[in-house]
FITIVO-903270 format. One record per residue (C-alpha): x, y, z. Coordinates in steps of 0.25 Angstrom, whole numbers, plus 5000, padded with zeros to 4 digits. Last residue first. Layout:
! residues N
XYZ;...
***
This chain:
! residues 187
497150934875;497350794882;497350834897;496050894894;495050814889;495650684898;495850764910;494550824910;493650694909;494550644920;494550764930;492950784930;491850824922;491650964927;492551004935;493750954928;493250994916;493151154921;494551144923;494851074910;493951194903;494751304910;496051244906;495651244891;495251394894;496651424898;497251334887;496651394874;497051544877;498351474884;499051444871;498951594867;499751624880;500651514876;501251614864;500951724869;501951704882;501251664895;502151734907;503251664914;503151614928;503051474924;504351504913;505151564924;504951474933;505351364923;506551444918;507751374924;507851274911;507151354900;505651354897;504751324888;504051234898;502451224896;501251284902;500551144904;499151174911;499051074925;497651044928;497851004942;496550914950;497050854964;497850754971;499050814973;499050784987;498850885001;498051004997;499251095002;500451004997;499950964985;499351124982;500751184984;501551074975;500451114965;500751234964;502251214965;502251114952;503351014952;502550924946;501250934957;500950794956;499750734951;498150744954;496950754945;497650794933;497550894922;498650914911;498351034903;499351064891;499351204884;500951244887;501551084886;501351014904;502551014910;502851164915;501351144921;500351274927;499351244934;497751224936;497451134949;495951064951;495351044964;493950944964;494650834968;495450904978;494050924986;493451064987;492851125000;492951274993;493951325005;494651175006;495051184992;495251344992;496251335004;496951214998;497151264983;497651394991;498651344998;499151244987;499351364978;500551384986;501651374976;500951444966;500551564973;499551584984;498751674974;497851534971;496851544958;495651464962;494451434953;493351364961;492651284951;491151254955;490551144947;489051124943;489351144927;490451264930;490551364941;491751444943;492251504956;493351594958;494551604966;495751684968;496851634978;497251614992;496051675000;495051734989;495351834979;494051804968;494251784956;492951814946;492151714939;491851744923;491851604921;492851614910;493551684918;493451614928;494151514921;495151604914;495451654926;495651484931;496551454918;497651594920;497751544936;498351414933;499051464922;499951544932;501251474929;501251494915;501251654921;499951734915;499851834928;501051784936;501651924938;500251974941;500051884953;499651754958;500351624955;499651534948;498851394950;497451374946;496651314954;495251254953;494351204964;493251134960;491751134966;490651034964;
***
């Protein structure tokens, strides 16, 4: 069984540990954890994990947020896998810092990535795992905020949220959507 995970970011140092690239901070921590190497393949990095049977393809897109959709669909027709078996980690201004809130479809919520991967995988109707980075931020600062960099504060609340993120991922593969909405759509 093989799984295509993404996670959304922008490529690039000056994005390095930006809220918006969360996406991209949960799946090195998965291979890291793996000890898998990233690979520079066409439109993104990618890795390979295995776990319990399953192969997770770990994708990290440089096409840039807003055209994530071009690499989702390269890599999903390259590794022959179904939209049942994609899963999409990003970033969400309406989600608390901490919360995780995994569906197996929805709307994009005003959320460019997934804007880009709707129109170029042709629905919605796919796995995302959407990882609340909060909204502490002043009216006309939204950009600013996403692109922002991590403050000590949060940073200390992602040392328990990166892994936790890693364990749903590997759930979802595992035992299914379901079971792994229920145990971590609650926490």
């Amino acid at each position: 069984m093989k799984y295509l995970i993404v996670g959304l970011g922008n490529p690039g140092a000056e994005y390095e540990w930006t809220r918006h690239n969360i996406g991209f901070e949960i799946l090195d921590a998965l291979a890291e954890k793996f000890q898998v190497k990233w690979k520079d393949e066409m439109h993104g990095y990618i890795t390979e994990v295995k776990h319990k049977g399953r192969t997770f393809i770990l994708l990290k897109p440089f096409t840039y947020m807003n055209l994530s959709g071009k690499a989702v669909r390269y890599w999903m027709q390259k590794s022959n896998v179904s939209k049942e078996n994609i899963l999409v980690v990003l970033d969400d201004l309406a989600l608390p810092l901490g919360k995780l809130r995994l569906r197996g479809k929805g709307s994009d919520g005003g959320h460019n990535g997934l804007k880009s991967i709707d129109q170029l995988t042709g629905g919605n109707d796919y796995a995302r795992l959407r990882v609340g980075i909060g909204n502490d931020f002043h009216k006309g600062q939204q950009v600013n905020f996403v692109l922002g960099k991590w403050t000590e504060g949060e940073k200390a609340d992602l040392s328990h949220l990166i892994p936790a993120c890693g364990e749903c991922i590997l759930s979802f593969g595992t035992v299914g959507i379901e079971f792994t909405m229920n145990n971590f759509n609650t926490k």
